[in-house]
C-alpha positions as CSV (number, residue, x, y, z in Angstrom):
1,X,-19.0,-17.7,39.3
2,X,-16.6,-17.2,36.7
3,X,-18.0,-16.7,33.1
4,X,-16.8,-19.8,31.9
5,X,-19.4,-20.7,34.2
6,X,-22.0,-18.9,33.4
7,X,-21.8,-20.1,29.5
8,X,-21.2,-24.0,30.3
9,X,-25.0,-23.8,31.6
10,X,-25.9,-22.4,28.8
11,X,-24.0,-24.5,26.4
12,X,-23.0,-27.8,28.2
13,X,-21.6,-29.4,25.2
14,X,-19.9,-26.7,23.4
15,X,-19.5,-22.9,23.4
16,X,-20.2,-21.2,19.8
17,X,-17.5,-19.2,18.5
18,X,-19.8,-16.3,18.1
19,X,-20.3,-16.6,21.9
20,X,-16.5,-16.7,22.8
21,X,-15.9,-13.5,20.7
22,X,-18.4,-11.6,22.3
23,X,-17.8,-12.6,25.6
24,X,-13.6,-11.9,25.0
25,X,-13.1,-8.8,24.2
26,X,-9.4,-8.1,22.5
27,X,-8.4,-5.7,24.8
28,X,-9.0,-7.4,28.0
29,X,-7.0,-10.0,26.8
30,X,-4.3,-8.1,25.6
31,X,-3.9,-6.8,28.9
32,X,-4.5,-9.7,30.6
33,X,-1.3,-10.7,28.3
34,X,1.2,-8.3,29.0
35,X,-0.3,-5.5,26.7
36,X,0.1,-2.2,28.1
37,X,-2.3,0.8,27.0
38,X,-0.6,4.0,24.9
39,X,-3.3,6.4,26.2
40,X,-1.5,9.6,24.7
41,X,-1.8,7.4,21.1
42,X,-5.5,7.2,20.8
43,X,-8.9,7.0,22.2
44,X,-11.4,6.0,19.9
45,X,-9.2,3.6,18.5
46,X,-6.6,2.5,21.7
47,X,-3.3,1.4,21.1
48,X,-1.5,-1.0,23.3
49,X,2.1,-2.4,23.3
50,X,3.5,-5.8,24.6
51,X,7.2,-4.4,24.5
52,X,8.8,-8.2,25.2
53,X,7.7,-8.9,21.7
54,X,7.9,-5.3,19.9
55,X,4.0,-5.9,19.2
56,X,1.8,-2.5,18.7
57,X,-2.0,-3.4,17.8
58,X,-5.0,-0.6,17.3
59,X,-8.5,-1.9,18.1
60,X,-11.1,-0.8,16.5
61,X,-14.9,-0.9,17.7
62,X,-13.1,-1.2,21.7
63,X,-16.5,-1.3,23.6
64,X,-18.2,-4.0,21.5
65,X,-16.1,-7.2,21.4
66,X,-18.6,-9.0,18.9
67,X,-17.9,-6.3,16.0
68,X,-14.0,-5.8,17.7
69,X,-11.3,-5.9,15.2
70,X,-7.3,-5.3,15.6
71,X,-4.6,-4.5,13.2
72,X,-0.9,-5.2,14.0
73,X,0.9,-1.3,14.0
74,X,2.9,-1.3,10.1
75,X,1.8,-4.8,9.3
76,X,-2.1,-5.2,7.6
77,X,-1.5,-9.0,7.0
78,X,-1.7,-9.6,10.9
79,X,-5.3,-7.8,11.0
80,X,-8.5,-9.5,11.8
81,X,-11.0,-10.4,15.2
82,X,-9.7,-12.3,18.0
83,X,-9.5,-14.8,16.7
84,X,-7.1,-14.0,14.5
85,X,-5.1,-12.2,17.0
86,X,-4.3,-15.4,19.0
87,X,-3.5,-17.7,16.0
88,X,-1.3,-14.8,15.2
89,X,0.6,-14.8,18.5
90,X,0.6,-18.8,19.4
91,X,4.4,-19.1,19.1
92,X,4.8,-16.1,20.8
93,X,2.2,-14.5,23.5
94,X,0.3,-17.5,23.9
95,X,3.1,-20.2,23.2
96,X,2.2,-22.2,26.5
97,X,-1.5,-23.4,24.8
98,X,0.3,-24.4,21.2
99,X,-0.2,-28.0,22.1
100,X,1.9,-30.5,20.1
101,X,-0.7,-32.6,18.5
102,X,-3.7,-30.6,18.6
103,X,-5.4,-28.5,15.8
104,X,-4.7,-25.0,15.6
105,X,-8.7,-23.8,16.5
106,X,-8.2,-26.0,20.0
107,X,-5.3,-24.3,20.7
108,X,-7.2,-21.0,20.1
109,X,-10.2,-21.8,22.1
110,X,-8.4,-22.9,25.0
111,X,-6.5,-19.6,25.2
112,X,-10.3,-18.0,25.5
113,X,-11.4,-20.6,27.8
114,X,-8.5,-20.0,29.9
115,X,-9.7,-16.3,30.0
116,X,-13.1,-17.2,30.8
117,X,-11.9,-19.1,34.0
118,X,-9.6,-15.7,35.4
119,X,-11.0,-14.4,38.6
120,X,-14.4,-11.9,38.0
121,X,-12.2,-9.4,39.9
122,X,-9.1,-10.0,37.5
123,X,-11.4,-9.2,34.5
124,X,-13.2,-6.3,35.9
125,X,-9.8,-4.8,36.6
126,X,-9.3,-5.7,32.7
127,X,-12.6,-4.4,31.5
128,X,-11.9,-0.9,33.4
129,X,-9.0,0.2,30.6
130,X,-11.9,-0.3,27.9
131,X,-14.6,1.5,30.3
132,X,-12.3,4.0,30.1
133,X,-11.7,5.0,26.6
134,X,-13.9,7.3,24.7
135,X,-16.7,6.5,22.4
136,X,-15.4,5.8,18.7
137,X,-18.5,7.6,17.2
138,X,-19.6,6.9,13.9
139,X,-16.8,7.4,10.5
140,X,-17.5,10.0,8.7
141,X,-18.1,8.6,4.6
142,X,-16.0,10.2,1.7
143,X,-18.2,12.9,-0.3
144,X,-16.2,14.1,-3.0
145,X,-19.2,16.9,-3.3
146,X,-17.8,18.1,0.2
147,X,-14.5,19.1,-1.8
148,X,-13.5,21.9,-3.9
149,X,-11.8,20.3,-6.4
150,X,-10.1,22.3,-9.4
151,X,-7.5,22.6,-11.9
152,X,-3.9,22.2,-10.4
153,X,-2.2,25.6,-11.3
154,X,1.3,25.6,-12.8
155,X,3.1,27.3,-9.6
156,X,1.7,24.7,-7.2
157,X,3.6,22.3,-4.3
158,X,4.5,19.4,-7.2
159,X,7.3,22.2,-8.7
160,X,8.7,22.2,-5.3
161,X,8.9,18.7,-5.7
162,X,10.7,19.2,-8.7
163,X,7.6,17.3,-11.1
164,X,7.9,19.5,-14.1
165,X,4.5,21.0,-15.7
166,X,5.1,18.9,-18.6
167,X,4.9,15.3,-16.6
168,X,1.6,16.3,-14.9
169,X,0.2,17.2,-17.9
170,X,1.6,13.9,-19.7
171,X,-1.3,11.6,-20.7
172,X,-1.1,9.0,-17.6
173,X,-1.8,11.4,-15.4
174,X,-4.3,14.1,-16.8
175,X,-7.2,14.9,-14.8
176,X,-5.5,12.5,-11.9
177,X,-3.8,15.8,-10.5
178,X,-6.0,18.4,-9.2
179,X,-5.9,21.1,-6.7
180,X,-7.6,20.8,-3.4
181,X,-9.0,24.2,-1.7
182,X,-9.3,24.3,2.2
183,X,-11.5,26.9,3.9
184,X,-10.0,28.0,7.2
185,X,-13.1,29.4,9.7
186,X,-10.8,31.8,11.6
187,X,-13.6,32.3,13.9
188,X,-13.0,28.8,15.0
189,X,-9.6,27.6,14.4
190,X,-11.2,24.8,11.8
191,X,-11.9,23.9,8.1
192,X,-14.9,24.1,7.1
193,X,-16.2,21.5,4.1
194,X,-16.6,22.9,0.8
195,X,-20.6,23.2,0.6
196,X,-20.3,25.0,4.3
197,X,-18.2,27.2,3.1
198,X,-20.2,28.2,0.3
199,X,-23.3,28.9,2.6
200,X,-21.4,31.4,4.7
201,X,-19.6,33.6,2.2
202,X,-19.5,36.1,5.1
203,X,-17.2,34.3,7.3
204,X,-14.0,36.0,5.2
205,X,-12.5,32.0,4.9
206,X,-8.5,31.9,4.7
207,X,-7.6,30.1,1.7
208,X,-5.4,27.2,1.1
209,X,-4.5,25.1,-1.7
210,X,-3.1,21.5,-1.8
211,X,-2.7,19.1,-4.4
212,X,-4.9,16.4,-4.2
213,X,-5.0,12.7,-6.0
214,X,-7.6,10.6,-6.1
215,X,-7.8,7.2,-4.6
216,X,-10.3,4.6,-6.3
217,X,-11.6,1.6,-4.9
218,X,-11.7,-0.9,-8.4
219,X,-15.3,-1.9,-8.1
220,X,-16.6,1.7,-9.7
221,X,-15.6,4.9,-11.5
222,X,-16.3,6.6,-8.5
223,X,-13.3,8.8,-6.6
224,X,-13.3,7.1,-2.8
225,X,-10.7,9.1,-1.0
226,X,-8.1,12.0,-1.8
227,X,-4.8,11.9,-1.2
228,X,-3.5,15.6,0.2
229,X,-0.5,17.4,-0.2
230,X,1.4,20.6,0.5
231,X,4.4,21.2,2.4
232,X,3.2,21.1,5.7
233,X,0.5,18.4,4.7
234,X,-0.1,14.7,3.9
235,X,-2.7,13.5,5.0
236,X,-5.6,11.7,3.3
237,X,-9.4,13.8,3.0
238,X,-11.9,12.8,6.0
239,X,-13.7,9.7,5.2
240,X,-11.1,8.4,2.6
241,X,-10.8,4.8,2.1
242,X,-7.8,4.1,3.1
243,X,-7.9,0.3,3.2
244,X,-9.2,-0.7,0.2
245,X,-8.1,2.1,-2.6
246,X,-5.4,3.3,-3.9
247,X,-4.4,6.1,-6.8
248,X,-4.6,4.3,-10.2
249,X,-3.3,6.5,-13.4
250,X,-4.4,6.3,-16.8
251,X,-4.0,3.2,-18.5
252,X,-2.8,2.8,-22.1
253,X,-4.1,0.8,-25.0
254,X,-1.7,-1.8,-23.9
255,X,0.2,-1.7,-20.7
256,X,3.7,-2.9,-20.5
257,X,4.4,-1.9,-17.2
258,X,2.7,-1.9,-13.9
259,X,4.4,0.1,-11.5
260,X,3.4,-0.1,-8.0
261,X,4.6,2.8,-5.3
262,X,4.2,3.9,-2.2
263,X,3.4,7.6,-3.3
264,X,1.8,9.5,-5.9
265,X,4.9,11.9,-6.1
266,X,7.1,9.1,-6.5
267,X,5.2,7.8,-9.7
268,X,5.2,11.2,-10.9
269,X,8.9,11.1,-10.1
270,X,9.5,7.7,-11.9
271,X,8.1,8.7,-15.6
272,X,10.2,12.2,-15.0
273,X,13.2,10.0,-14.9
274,X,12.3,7.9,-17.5
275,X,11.4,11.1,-19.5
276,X,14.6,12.6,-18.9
277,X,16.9,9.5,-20.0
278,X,15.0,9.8,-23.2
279,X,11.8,7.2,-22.8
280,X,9.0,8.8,-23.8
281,X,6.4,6.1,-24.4
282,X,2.9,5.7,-22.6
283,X,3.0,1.9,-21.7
284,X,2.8,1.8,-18.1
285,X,0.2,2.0,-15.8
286,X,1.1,3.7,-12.3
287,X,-0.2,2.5,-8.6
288,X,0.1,4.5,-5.1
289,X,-1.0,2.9,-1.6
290,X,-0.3,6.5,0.0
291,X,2.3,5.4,2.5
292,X,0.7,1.8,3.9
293,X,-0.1,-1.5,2.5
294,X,-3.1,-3.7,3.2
295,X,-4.5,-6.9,1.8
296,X,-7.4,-5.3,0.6
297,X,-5.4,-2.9,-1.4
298,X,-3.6,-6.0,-2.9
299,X,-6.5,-7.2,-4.2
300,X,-7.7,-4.1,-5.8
301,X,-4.5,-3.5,-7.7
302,X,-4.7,-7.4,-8.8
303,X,-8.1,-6.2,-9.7
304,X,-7.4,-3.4,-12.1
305,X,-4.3,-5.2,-13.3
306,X,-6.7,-8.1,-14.3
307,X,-9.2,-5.5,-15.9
308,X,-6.6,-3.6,-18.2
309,X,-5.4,-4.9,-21.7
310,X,-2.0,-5.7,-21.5
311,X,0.8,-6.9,-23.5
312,X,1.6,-10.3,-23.9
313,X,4.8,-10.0,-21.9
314,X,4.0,-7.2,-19.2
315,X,5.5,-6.9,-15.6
316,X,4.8,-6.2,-12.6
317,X,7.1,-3.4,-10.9
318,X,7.5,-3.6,-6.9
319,X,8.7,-0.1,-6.7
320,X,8.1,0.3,-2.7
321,X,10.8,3.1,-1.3
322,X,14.1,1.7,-0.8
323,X,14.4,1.4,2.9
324,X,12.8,-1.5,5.4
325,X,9.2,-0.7,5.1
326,X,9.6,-0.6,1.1
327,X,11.3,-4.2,1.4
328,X,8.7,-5.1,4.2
329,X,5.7,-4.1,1.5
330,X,7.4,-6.1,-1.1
331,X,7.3,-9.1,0.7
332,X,4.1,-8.6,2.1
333,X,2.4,-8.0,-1.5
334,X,4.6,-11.2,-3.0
335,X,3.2,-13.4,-0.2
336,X,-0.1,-12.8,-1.2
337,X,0.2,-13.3,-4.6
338,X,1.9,-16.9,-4.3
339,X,-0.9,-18.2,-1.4
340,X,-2.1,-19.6,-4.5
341,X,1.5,-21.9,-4.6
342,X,2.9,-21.7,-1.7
343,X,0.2,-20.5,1.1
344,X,2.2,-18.8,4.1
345,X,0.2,-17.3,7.5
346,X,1.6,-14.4,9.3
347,X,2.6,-14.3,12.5
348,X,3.9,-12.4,15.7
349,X,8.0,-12.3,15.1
350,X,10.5,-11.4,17.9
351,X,11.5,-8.1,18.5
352,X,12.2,-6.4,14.8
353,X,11.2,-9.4,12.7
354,X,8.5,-10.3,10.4
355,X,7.3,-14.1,10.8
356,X,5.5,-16.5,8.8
357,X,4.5,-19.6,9.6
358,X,5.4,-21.8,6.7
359,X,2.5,-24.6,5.4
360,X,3.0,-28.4,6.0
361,X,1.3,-30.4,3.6
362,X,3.6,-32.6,1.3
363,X,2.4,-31.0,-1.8
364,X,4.8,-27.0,-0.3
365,X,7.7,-29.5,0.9
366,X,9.8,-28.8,-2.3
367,X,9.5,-25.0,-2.4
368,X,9.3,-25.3,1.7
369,X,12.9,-26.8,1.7
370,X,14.2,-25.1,-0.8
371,X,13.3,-21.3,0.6
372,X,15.0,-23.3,4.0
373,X,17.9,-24.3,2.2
374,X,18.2,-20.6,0.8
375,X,17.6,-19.1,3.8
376,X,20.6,-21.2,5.7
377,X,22.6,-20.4,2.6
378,X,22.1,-16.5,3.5
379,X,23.0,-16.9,7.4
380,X,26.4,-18.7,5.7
381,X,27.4,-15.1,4.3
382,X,26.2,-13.4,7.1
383,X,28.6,-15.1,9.6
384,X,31.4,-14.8,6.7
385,X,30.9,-11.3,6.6
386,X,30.8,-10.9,10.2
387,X,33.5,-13.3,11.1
388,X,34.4,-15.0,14.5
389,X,32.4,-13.7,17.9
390,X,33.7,-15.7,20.3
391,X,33.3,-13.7,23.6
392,X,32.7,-10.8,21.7
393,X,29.2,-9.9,23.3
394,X,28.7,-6.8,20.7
395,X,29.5,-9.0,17.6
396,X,27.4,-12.0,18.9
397,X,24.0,-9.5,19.2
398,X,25.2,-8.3,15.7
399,X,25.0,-11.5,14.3
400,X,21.4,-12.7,16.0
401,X,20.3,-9.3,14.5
402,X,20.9,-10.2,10.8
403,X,20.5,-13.7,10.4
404,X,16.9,-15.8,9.5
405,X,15.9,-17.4,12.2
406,X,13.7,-21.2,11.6
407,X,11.7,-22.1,14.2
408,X,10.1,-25.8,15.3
409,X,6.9,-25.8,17.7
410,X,4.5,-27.9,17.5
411,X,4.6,-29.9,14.1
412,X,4.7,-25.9,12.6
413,X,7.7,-24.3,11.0
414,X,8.3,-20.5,11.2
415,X,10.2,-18.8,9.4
416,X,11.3,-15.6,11.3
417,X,13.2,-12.7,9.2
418,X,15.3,-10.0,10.4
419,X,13.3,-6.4,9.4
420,X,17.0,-6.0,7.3
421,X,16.7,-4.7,3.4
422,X,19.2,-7.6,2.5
423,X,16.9,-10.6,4.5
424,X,13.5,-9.5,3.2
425,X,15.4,-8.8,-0.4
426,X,16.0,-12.7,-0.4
427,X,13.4,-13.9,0.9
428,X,11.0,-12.1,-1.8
429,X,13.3,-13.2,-4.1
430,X,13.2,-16.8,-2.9
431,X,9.6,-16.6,-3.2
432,X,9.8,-15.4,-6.5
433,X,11.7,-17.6,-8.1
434,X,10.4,-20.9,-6.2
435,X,6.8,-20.2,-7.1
436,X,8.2,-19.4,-10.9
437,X,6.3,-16.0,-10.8
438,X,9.7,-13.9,-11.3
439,X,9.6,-13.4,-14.6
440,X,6.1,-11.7,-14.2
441,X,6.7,-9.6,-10.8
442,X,9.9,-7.3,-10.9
443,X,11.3,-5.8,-7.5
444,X,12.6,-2.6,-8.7
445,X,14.4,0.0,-6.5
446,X,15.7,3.7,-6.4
447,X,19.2,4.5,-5.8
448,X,18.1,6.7,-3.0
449,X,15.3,6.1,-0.5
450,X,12.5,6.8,-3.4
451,X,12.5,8.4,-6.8
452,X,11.7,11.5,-5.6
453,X,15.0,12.1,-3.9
454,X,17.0,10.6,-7.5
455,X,14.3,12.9,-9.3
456,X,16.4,15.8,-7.3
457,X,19.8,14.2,-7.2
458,X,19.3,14.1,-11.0
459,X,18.7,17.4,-11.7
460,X,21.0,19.0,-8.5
461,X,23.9,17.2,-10.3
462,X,23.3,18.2,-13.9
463,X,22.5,21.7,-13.0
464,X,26.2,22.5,-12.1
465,X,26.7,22.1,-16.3
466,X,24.9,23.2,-19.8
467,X,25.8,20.4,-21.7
468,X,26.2,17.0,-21.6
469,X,27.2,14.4,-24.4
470,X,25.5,10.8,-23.9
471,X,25.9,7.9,-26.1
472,X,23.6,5.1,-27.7
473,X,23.0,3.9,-24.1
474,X,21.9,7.5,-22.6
475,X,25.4,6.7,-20.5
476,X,26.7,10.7,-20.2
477,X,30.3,10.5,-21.6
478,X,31.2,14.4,-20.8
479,X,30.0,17.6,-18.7
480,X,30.5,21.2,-19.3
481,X,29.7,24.3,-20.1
482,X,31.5,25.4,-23.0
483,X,30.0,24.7,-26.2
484,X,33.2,25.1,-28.0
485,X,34.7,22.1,-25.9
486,X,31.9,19.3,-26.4
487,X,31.8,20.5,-29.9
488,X,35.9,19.8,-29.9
489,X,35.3,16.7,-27.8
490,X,32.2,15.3,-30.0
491,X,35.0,15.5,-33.6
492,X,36.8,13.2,-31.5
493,X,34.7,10.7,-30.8
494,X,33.8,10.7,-34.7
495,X,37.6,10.3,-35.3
496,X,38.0,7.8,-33.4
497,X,35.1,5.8,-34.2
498,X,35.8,6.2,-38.0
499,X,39.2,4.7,-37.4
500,X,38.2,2.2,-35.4
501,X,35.6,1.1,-37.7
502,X,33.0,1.5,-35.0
503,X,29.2,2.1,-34.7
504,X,28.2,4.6,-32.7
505,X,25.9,7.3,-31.5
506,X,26.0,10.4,-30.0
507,X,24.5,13.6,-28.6
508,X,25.5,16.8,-27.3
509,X,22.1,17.7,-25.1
510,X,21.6,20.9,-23.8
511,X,20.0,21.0,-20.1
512,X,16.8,22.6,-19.4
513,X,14.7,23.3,-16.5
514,X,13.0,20.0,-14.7
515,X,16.3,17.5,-15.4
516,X,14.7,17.7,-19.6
517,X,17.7,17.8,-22.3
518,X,17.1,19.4,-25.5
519,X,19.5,17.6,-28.6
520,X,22.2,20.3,-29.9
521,X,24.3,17.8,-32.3
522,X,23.4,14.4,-33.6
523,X,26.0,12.1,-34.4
524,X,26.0,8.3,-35.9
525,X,28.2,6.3,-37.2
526,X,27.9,2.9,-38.8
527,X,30.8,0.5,-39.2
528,X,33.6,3.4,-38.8
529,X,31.3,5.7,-42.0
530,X,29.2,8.4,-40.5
531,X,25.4,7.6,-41.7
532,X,23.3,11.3,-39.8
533,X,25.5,14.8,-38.3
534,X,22.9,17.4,-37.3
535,X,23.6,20.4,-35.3
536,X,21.3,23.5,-33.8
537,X,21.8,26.3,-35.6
538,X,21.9,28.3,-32.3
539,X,24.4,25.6,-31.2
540,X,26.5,26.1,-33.8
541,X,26.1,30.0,-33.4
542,X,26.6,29.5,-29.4
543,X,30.1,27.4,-30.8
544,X,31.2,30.8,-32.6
545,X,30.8,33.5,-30.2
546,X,32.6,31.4,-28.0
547,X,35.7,31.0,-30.4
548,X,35.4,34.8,-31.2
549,X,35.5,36.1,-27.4
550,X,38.5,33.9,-27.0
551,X,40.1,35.2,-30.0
552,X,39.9,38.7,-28.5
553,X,40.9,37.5,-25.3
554,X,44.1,36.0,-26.7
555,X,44.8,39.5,-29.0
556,X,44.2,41.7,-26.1
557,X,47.3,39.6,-24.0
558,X,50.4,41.7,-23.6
559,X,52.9,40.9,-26.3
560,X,55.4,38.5,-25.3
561,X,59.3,39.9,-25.8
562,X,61.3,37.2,-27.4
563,X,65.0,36.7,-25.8
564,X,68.0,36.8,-28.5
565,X,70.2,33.8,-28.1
566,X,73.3,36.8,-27.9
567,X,71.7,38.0,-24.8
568,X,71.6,35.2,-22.8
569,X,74.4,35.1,-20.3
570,X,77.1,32.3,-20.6
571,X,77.8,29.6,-17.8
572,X,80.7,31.1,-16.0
573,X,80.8,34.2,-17.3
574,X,81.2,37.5,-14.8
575,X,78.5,39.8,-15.5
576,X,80.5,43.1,-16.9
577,X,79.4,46.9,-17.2
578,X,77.2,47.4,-20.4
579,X,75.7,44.2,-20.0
580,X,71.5,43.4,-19.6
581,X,70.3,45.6,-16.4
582,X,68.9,42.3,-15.1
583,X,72.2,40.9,-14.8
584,X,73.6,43.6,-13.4
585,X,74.9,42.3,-9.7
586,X,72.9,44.0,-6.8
587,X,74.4,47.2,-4.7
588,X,75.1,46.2,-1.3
C-alpha cells in the first residue's frame, strides 16, 4: 500500500496541506527529482544539486519534513517549505504537472500526490539519504555577554584596509567599531567564549583580536549578531542572526542618504572617499548585509529607513559590489520594494539565470508590456553587438548567453534573465522607472568591484605625488612634487582666468596619509577679478627652499666658454698651422 493510500482512508475527500508537508519531505523529493546529495558540503544542513538546471538548495530541519524548510544556494527570495519549492520549480523540475488551465495550488498538490503514489521501495530508497545525515542539534542563540568586546585600537586590521583612524572615529560610526578578543584553548585546538575564558585564567589563552560590527535586528536596541574580521577572518559570531539583521550606523538629525552595502568595510570605504573629495557632512545613514541578502533583511532596512527622520528629498543608495551578485542583490531588493506595483514571484531559471514569473491581472499589463518591450529592445543591441552567427556554433551559445529570455507556459509569463551586470542593470532599471520609484531608489556603483578596492586605487595613485591642484569641481587639474612648479602652474591659471574674464576656483592640496589633502593655496576668481588668494606659510616657505637649492645648483654648473665669431672656421677653408687645436687635421 502506497502512502497515498494510506491517507485517502484517512481523508476520503481531501488531504490537508499540513498532512501533505509532513508526509513529503523536501529531500526525498528532491531526489526523487534529479537532486543529487553534496555530502562533503554539509550534514546538519545537506546540500543537494540538480546540475540540469544549475539549482543548489540547503535544507534545513532534514529529518522532520513538517518544520523542513529550503533555501535556494545565493538566492533568499526562492526560500520557504515545500511548498514553495515546487511553485518555485513548475516551469522547470516539475514542468510536466503545470497544467494549462488549472490553479497554481492543483498543480502543486498533484506533484505531492504523484509522490505519494511512487513505489514504498522507491521512497525508502529516498528516505535512506535523509536517514543518513547527521542530527542538526539545536542553534546556538547570540549572547553578546559571551564576547569580549572593547575599544578598537588605532593599529588594528581596518588600517590594513586602508580606513583611516579619523573615519572610524567620524560620528556615523562611533561606538559601531569595536574590537573583538578570541581566547584560543591551546590545550584543545578551540576558542573558548569570553565568560569561559575568564573562569580559567590558568589555561595561558593565545590572544587574538578582530574587529567586530554589530548587526541589529530593527525591532530593539539590542546587538543580535557580530560581524568578524581580521585578515584571515570573516565570518559572523556563533549564534548571529544572519537572516534578519544587518549593521546599521548612526543616523543623523536628518538623513539625506541611505546607503545600502554589502560590507561594513565598504561603508567605511564610501564616506573615506567622500571625505577625501572634500564632503564632509553627516547626512547619510550606512547599511551592511555582511555578504548575502535575504527578504527578511529587506524588511528590516525598510524598517529603520521608515523609523529615521529624513529629508524631504532623500534617496535610497543600491551600493551592492559591482560584479553579478551586487547586480543580482539589486534586483532582488528592487523587486521587493515594487510587489506593492508591480508584484513579481521568483522562480527556478535555466542554467545561470534568475527568473520571475511576471503577474497576469489587467491592472500589471501596462508596466508588464512595457518591461517586455524593454527587454526585446535590449536583446536588439545584443544581437547588434554580436553580429551574424550563422553556423558559427561559438557565437550562437554567445548570444543565448546574454540575451532575456520570455517564456509562455501555461497562461504564465516568465521572464528569465541572463546572471550578466548589463541584463540585471536594465531590468532593475526597468523596474525602477515603470513603477516611478527611481527618483527615490539610486543604483550606485564603484568603479572597481567595491569601494574598498577604489578606497586603495585612490590613495595607490596619489601617493606617487605631494601635491595636487583640483578645481571648483574637486576635478585634479595637475600632479607633482615640486612646490615651486604648482605654485608656477597655479599664477597661470589666475592669468588666464583674469584674461578670460572667468570665475574660477582653485587649490593646491597637499597629500597626507589615508588618501586626506590638506589646502596649501587658495585661489578664486570672480568674473576674471580675483575675490580670496591664501597660501600656507610652510607652503610658501617649502616654494623658497626649493628656488634656493636650484639657484645653487645652476651656480655650481661649470662655466660655459663662449665661441668668438673670428674662431669659427670658414666653409671651404683648409685648416692651416696656428689655427684652433680642434681643427687641427688628425695624424695618420
Amino acid at each position: 500500500m502506497t502512502k497515498f493510500d494510506e491517507l485517502k482512508e484517512r481523508f476520503p475527500n481531501l488531504i490537508p496541506v499540513q498532512e501533505l508537508r509532513s508526509n513529503v519531505s523536501i529531500v526525498e523529493l528532491a531526489v526523487q527529482y534529479g537532486y543529487e546529495l553534496q555530502r562533503h558540503k554539509g550534514q546538519s544542513r545537506p546540500v543537494l544539486e540538480h546540475s540540469a538546471y544549475n539549482d543548489t538548495i540547503i535544507i534545513k530541519n532534514p529529518k522532520d519534513p513538517a518544520q523542513q524548510v529550503y533555501q535556494r544556494a545565493g538566492d533568499f527570495a526562492d526560500s520557504g517549505t515545500i511548498i514553495d519549492f515546487i511553485r518555485n520549480r513548475l516551469s522547470t523540475v516539475f514542468v510536466m504537472f503545470n497544467r494549462p488551465g488549472d490553479n497554481e495550488f492543483k498543480n502543486i498538490t498533484s506533484v505531492l500526490y504523484d509522490y505519494l503514489r511512487v513505489d514504498p521501495n522507491m521512497v525508502a530508497k529516498n528516505r535512506a539519504v535523509t536517514a543518513a545525515l547527521a542530527d542538526t542539534g539545536t542553534k546556538q542563540q547570540f549572547a553578546k555577554e559571551l564576547f569580549d568586546l572593547r575599544p578598537l585600537a588605532p593599529d588594528n586590521y581596518l588600517t590594513k584596509r586602508n580606513i583611516a583612524p579619523e573615519t572610524i572615529a567620524r560620528p556615523e560610526f562611533a561606538n559601531k567599531v569595536v574590537a573583538q578578543v578570541a581566547y584560543l584553548n591551546p590545550a584543545t585546538g578551540h576558542t573558548d567564549d569570553y565568560l569561559t575564558a575568564k573562569e580559567h585564567p590558568e589555561r595561558n589563552y593565545l590572544k587574538f583580536t578582530n574587529v567586530a560590527f554589530p548587526y541589529y535586528n530593527g525591532l530593539s536596541p539590542e546587538v543580535t549578531g557580530l560581524e568578524l574580521r581580521n585578515e584571515k577572518l570573516k565570518l559572523h559570531a556563533p549564534g548571529s542572526d544572519r537572516y534578519s539583521s544587518v549593521f546599521v550606523s548612526n543616523a543623523p538629525t536628518k538623513a539625506q542618504h541611505f546607503v545600502v552595502m554589502e560590507s561594513a568595510i565598504d561603508a567605511l570605504s564610501h564616506q573615506q572617499l567622500r571625505a577625501i573629495r572634500g564632503d564632509n557632512a553627516f547626512d547619510s545613514v550606512y547599511f551592511s548585509i555582511g555578504g548575502q541578502l535575504t527578504n527578511q533583511q529587506v524588511n528590516t532596512v525598510t524598517r529603520y529607513i521608515g523609523s529615521f527622520p529624513k529629508a524631504e528629498n532623500y534617496s535610497i543608495n543600491l551600493s551592492f559590489d559591482n560584479d553579478t551578485k551586487g547586480h543580482r542583490y539589486d534586483l532582488q531588493f528592487v523587486q521587493q520594494l515594487v510587489a506593492a506595483k508591480f508584484p513579481m514571484s521568483p522562480t527556478v531559471g535555466n542554467s545561470h539565470r534568475i527568473s520571475y514569473v511576471l503577474p497576469e491581472d489587467q491592472a500589471y499589463r501596462p508596466i508588464r508590456d512595457e518591461l517586455l518591450s524593454k527587454a526585446e529592445y535590449f536583446n536588439q543591441n545584443v544581437r547588434a553587438q554580436i553580429g551574424r552567427t550563422d553556423g558559427d556554433a561559438l557565437g550562437q551559445k554567445e548570444l543565448q548567453s546574454q540575451q532575456i529570455f520570455i517564456g509562455f507556459n501555461a497562461g504564465q509569463t516568465t521572464i528569465n534573465i541572463p546572471e550578466s551586470c548589463a541584463a540585471l542593470l536594465m531590468v532593475t532599471r526597468s523596474l525602477l522607472e515603470l513603477t516611478g520609484l527611481d527618483e527615490r531608489i539610486k543604483i550606485s556603483k564603484s568603479v572597481g568591484k567595491d569601494y574598498n578596492e577604489d578606497l586603495t586605487r585612490e590613495i595607490q595613485q596619489t601617493g606617487k605625488y605631494r601635491y595636487s591642484i583640483t578645481d571648483e569641481t574637486g576635478q585634479t587639474l595637475y600632479d607633482g612634487n615640486s612646490a615651486n612648479t604648482l605654485s608656477r602652474q597655479m599664477n597661470h591659471l589666475k592669468h588666464q582666468a583674469e584674461s578670460e574674464g572667468s570665475t574660477k576656483s582653485y587649490t593646491v592640496n597637499e597629500r597626507q596619509p589615508f588618501g586626506f589633502t590638506k589646502p596649501q593655496v587658495e585661489l578664486s576668481i570672480e568674473a576674471g577679478k580675483v575675490i580670496k588668494a591664501t597660501q600656507k606659510p610652510e607652503f610658501h616657505q617649502q616654494v623658497l627652499n626649493e628656488r634656493k637649492e636650484q639657484k645653487s645648483v645652476t651656480t655650481a654648473l661649470p662655466e660655459k666658454i663662449a665661441l668668438n665669431p673670428e674662431d669659427k672656421p670658414q666653409v671651404g677653408k683648409v685648416p692651416q698651422p696656428g689655427d684652433d687645436n680642434s681643427l687641427k687635421p688628425k695624424r695618420r
